[in-house]
C-alpha positions as semicolon CSV with decimal commas, in nm:
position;residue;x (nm);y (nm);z (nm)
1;X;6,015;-1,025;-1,840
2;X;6,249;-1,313;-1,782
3;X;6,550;-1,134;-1,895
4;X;6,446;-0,840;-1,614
5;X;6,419;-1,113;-1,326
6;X;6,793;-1,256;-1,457
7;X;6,957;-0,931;-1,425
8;X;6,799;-0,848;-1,087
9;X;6,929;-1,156;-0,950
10;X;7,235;-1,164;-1,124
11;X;7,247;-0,811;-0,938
12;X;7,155;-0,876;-0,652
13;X;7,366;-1,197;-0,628
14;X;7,681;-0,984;-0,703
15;X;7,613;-0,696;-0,432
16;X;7,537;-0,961;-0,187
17;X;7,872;-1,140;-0,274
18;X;8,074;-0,763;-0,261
19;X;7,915;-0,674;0,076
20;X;8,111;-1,015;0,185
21;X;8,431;-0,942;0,043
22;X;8,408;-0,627;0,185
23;X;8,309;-0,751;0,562
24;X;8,618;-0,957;0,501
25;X;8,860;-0,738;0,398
26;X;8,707;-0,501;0,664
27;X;9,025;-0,441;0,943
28;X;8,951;-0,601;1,261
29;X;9,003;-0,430;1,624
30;X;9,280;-0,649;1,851
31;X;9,023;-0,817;2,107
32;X;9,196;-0,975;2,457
33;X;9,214;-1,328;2,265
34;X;9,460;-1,184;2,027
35;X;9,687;-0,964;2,314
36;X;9,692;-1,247;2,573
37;X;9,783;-1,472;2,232
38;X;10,069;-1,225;2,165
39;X;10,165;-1,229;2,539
40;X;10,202;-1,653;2,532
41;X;10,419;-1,608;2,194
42;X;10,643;-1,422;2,355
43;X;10,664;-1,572;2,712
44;X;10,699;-1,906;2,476
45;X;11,005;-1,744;2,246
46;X;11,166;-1,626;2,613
47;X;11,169;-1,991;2,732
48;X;11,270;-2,121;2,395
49;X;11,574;-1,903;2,386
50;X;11,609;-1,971;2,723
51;X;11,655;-2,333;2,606
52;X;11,874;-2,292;2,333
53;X;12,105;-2,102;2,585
54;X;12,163;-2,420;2,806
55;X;12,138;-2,655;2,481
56;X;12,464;-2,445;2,365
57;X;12,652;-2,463;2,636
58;X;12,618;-2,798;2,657
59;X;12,702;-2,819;2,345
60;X;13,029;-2,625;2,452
61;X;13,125;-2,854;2,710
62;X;13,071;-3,148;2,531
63;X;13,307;-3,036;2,255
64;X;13,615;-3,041;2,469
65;X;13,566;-3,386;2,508
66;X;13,604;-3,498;2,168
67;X;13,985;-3,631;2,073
68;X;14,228;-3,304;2,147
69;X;14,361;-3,161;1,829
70;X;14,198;-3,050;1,517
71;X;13,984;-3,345;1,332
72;X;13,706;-3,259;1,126
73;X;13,472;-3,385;1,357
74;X;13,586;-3,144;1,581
75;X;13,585;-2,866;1,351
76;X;13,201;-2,947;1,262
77;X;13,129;-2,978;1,611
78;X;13,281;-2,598;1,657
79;X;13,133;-2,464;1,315
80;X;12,746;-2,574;1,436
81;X;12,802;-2,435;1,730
82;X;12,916;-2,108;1,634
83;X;12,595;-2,140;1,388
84;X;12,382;-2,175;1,694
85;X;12,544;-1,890;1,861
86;X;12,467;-1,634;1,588
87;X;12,104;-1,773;1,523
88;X;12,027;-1,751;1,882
89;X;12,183;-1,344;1,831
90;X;11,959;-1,312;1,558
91;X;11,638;-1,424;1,739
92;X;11,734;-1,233;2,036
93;X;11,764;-0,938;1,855
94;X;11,439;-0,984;1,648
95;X;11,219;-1,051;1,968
96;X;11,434;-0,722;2,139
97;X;11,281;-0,543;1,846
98;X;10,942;-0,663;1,814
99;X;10,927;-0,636;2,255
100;X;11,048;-0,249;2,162
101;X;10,794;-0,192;1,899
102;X;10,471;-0,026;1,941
103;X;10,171;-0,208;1,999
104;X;9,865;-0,186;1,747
C-alpha cells in the first residue's frame, strides 16, 4: 500500500511540475508595458545617436588643434575617430532596420 501512495505522489508531483514548465515555456501576447517599453528603447537609441553625432564632431574639431603634421598622436586621434564614425553607421543602420521591421 505504501509503494501505491509513493508512485501517486511521485506522479502527481511530476505532472504538477510539467504543467509549470509548460505555463512557462507557454508564448506570451505583447501587452502595452512591453510596446511603450519598445517605444522608450528606441526614442532612447535616437537621442543616444543623436549624442554620439555632436560627441564626433567635436571630436573633429578638436583634432585640428593638435600640433600640425603627422605625429602618432594625431594619427590615433584620426584612427578613433574614424572608428566612431563607422560604429555610429553600424548602429544607424541596425536601428533603420529594426524601425523597418515588422512588429510582433
Amino acid at each position: 500500500m505504501q509503494h501505491a501512495g509513493k508512485i501517486a505522489a511521485i506522479l502527481i508531483f511530476g505532472t504538477t511540475l510539467l504543467a509549470a514548465q509548460n505555463a512557462q515555456d507557454a508564448p506570451k501576447p505583447a501587452d502595452a508595458q512591453t510596446v511603450h517599453s519598445t517605444n522608450a528603447d528606441k526614442n532612447d537609441l535616437s537621442a543616444d545617436l543623436a549624442k554620439m553625432h555632436i560627441l564626433l564632431g567635436q571630436m573633429q574639431r578638436n583634432v585640428a588643434f593638435v600640433s600640425s603634421g603627422d605625429t602618432p598622436l594625431k594619427h590615433q586621434f584620426e584612427l578613433e575617430i574614424e572608428m566612431w564614425q563607422l560604429l555610429l553607421r553600424d548602429m544607424e543602420r541596425k536601428a533603420g532596420a529594426e524601425q523597418n521591421a515588422p512588429t510582433r
